[in-house]
C-alpha positions in Angstrom: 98.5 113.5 105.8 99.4 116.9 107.1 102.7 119.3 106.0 105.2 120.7 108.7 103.7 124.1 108.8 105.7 125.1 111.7 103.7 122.7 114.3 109.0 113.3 102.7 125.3 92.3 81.6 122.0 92.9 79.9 122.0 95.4 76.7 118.6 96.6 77.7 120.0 98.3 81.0 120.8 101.5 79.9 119.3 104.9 79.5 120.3 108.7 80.0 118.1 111.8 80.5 117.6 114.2 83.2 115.3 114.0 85.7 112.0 115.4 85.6 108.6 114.9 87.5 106.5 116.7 84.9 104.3 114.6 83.5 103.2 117.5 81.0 106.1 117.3 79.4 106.5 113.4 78.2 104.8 114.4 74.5 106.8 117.4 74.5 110.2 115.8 75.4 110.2 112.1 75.4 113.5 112.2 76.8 112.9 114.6 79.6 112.9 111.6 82.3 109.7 112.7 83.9 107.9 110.5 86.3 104.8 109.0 85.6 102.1 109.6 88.1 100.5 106.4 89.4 97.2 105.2 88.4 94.5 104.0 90.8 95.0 100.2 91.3 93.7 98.1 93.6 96.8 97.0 96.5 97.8 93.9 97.4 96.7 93.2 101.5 100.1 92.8 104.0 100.0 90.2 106.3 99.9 91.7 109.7 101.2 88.8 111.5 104.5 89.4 109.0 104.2 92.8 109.4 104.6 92.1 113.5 107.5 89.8 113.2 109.4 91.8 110.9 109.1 94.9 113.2 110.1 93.0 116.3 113.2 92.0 114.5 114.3 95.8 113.6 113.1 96.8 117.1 115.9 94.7 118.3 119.1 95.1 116.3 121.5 96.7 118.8 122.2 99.7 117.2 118.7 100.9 117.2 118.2 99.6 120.5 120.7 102.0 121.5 119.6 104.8 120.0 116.1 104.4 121.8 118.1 104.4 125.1 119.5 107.8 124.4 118.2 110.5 125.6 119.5 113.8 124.8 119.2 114.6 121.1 118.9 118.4 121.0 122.4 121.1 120.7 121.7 124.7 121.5 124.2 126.0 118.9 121.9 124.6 116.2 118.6 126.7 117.8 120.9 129.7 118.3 122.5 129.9 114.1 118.7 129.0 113.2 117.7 132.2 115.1 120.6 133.7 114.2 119.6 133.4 110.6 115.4 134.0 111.0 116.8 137.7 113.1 119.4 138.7 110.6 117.2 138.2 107.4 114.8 140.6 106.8 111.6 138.5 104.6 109.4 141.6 105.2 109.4 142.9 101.5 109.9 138.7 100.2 108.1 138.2 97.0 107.4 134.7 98.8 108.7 134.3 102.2 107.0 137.3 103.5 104.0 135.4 103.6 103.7 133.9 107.1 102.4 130.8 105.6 105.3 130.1 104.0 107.9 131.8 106.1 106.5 129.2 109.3 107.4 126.5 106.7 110.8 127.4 106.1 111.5 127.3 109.7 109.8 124.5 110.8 111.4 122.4 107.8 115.0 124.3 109.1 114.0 123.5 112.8 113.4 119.9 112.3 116.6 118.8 109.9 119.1 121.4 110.9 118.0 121.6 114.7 118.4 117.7 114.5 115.0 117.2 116.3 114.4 114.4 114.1 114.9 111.5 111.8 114.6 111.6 108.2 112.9 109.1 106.2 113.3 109.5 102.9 111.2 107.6 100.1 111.6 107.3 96.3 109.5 105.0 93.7 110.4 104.0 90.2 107.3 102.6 88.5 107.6 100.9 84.7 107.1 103.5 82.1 104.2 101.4 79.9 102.1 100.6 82.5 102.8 103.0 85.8 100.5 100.4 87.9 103.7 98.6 88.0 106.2 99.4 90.9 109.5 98.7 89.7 111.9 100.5 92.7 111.7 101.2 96.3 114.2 103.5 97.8 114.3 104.4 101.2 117.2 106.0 103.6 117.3 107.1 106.7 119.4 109.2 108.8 119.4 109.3 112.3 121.0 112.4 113.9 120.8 110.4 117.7 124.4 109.3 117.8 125.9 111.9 115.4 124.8 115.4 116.2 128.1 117.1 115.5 129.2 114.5 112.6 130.6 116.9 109.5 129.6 113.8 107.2 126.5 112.5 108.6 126.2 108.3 108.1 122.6 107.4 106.1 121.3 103.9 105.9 120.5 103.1 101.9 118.1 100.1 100.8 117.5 99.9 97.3 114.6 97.1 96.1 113.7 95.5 92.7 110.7 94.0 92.3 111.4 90.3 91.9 108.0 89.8 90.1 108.7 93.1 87.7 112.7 92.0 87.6 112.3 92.4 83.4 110.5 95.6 83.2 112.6 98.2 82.2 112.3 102.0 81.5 114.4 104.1 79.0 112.2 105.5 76.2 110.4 108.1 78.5 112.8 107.7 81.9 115.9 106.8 81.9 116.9 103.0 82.8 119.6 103.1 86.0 117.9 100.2 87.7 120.9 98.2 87.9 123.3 101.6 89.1 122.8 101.7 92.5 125.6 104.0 94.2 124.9 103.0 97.4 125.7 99.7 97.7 124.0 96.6 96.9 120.1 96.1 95.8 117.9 93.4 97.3 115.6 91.7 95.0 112.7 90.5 96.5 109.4 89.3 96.3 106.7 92.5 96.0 104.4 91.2 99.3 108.4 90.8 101.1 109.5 94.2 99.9 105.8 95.9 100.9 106.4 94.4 104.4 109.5 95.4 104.8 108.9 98.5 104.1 105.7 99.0 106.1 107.7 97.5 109.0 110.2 100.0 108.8 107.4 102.8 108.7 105.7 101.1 111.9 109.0 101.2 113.6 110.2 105.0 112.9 106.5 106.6 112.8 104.6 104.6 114.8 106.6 103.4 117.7 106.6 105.9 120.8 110.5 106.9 121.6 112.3 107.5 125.1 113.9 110.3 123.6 110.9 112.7 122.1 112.4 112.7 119.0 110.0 112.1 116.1 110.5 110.8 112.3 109.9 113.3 109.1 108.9 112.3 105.9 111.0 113.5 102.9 110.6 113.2 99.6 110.7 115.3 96.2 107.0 115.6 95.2 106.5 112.9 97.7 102.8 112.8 97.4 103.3 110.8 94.1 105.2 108.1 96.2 102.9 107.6 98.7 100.1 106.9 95.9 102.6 103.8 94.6 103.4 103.1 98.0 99.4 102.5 99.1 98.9 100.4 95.9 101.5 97.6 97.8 99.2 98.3 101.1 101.7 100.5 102.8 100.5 102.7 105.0 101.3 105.9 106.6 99.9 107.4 109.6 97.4 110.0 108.7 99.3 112.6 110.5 102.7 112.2 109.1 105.1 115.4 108.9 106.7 115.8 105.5 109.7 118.0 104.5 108.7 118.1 100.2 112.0 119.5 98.8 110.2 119.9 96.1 107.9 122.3 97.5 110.8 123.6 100.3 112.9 124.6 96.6 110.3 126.6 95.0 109.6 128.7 97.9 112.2 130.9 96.8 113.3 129.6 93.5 110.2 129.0 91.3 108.4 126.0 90.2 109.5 126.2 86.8 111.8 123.1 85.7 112.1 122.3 89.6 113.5 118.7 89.0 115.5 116.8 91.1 118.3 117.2 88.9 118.0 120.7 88.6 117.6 121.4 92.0 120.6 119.1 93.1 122.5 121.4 90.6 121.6 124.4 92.0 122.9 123.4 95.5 126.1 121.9 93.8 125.2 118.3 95.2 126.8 115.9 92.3 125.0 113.5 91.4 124.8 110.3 89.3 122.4 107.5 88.1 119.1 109.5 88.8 115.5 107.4 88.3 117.5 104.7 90.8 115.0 104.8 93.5 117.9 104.2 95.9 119.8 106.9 94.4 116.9 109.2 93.9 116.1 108.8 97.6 119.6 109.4 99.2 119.8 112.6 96.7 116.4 113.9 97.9 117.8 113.5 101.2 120.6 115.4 100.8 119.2 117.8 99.0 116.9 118.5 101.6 120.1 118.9 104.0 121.6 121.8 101.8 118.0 123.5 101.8 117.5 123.2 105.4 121.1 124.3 106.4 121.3 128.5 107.1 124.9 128.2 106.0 124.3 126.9 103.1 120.9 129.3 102.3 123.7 132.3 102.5 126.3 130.4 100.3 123.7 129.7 97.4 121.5 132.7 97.8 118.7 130.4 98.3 116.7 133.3 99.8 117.0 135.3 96.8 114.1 134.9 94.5 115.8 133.6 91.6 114.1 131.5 88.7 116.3 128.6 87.5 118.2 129.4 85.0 116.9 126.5 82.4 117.8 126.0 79.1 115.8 124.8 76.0 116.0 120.7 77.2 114.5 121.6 80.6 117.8 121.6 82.6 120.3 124.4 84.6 123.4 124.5 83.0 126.2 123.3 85.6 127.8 126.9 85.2 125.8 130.3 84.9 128.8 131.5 83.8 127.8 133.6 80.4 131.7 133.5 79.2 131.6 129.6 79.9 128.6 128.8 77.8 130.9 128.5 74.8 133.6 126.3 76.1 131.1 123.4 77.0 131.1 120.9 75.0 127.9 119.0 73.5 128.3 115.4 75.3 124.7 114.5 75.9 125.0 111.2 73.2 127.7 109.8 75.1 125.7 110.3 78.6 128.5 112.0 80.5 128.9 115.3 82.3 129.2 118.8 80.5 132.9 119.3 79.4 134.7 122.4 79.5 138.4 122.7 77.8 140.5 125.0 80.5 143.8 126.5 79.4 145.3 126.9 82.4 145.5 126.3 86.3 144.4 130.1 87.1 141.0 129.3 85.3 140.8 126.4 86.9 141.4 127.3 90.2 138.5 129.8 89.3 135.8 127.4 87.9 136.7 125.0 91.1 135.5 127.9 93.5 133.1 129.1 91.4 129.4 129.5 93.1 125.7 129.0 91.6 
């Protein structure tokens, strides 16, 4: 496994919480939503001959055929605003970007998603709260830059899976239960040795499969290390060279490790967000997330490349507004699980709040 170092109607159906993979803090804050780290347990073994069939068939849905005929998948004006942004910033005197190490990171990671150079495969695993040998959730999306290298609103491929065998496991003391809010569309339930070869045929076909094209797949995923554990317990595989984009790692570069959620770091890119511990959700945000982090426009905008600790309150989480004059207005909603509310006298300081940056 190697890092990119410049060469991832049922009553009992509810929950709220923030997301958090610190598993430190579950005595601390029961309600924290960490994510439990998986245990070692013996896999289940994957058919190959399944395996096989399943990845001929993806090999030859028509869209993906055509994007293996394609050739050219590389724009110059993404090199040129990527060395644009590596000239005009000066990391020299950077508490932690003036480290090679982790300067050769940052660019690779910016080379690969904003250069377009290749496909992102993300991955997200929910596993049941009591008993973390259980695998709950798979989430996966993918975005393939081939066919849309200029797109302002890029297309991503979802799949959210429940565990047919697990179907009445549910979280919500220690992580919140959104198993049933998927916002991307519609959740397959399937058997666990049909969901493992699925999605081991779907890693065969984007990581191991040679392309006409050059263009090669990256692993994304927020602490995705964690994943991959859950993911071997089914028998899924990766190849022992994989490149992985951790956003989890990519965020902390620059803004600290402390309370470095998902949430949190969603927040502090302005990416909303909704139903997190969905693995389908969790994935797409992790995806996107990973967009806003690896985009030099957006690095400027947010003042990503300042080192700035999150701004976290007592519960663990950054306030949606940094605001000092706003603190007051908010309005406690956390009981009814909604977003922060904030009474607003008029459209002047409205119009302010809407344009209002992290």
């Amino acid at each position: 496994m190697t890092i990119i170092e410049g060469s991832a109607s049922d009553p009992r159906m509810t929950g709220n919480g923030s997301s958090n993979r610190n598993e430190q803090e579950r005595s601390a804050r029961p309600h924290s939503g960490f994510k439990p780290r998986p245990k070692s347990f013996t896999g289940i073994v994957i058919p190959p001959q399944d395996i096989k069939q399943v990845q001929t068939h993806i090999s030859n849905i028509p869209r993906l055929k055509h994007l293996d005929t394609l050739s050219d998948n590389t724009n110059p004006i993404f090199q040129s605003i990527i060395d644009d942004y590596f000239v005009n910033n000066n990391f020299k005197h950077h508490p932690s970007l003036s480290n090679a190490h982790q300067l050769n990171y940052l660019r690779s990671c910016i080379s690969q998603v904003y250069g377009r150079k290749s496909i992102l495969f993300c991955i997200d695993v929910e596993a049941y709260e009591m008993n973390t040998n259980i695998i709950t959730e798979i989430g996966i999306c993918i975005y393939d830059p081939r066919d849309q290298l200029t797109a302002m609103m890029p297309t991503i491929n979802q799949i959210h899976i429940k565990i047919n065998e697990h179907f009445d496991k549910f979280n919500g003391r220690f992580v919140p239960n959104h198993t049933v809010n998927f916002n991307g569309g519609t959740s397959f339930v399937m058997p666990i040795t049909q969901a493992a070869t699925l999605t081991q045929s779907l890693i065969n076909y984007y990581f191991f499969e040679t392309r006409n094209n050059d263009i090669r797949t990256c692993l994304i995923g927020h602490d995705v290390k964690g994943d991959i554990k859950w993911l071997n317990t089914l028998g899924v595989k990766f190849p022992e060279n994989v490149p992985i984009i951790d956003s989890h790692k990519l965020f902390a570069l620059t803004q600290g490790k402390n309370g470095n959620s998902l949430k949190n770091a969603l927040t502090r890119v302005q990416v909303p967000y909704a139903f997190l511990h969905n693995a389908g959700n969790d994935a797409y945000y992790t995806l996107l997330l990973v967009m806003r982090l690896c985009d030099p426009q957006c690095r400027r905008s947010f003042s990503l490349d300042v080192m700035k600790p999150l701004d976290i309150n007592k519960e663990g989480i950054v306030p949606l507004m940094h605001d000092v004059s706003l603190k007051s207005k908010k309005s406690k909603a956390k009981k009814h699980n909604v977003a922060d509310l904030i009474m607003v006298e008029s459209a002047e300081e409205a119009a302010t709040l809407m344009f209002a940056t992290s």
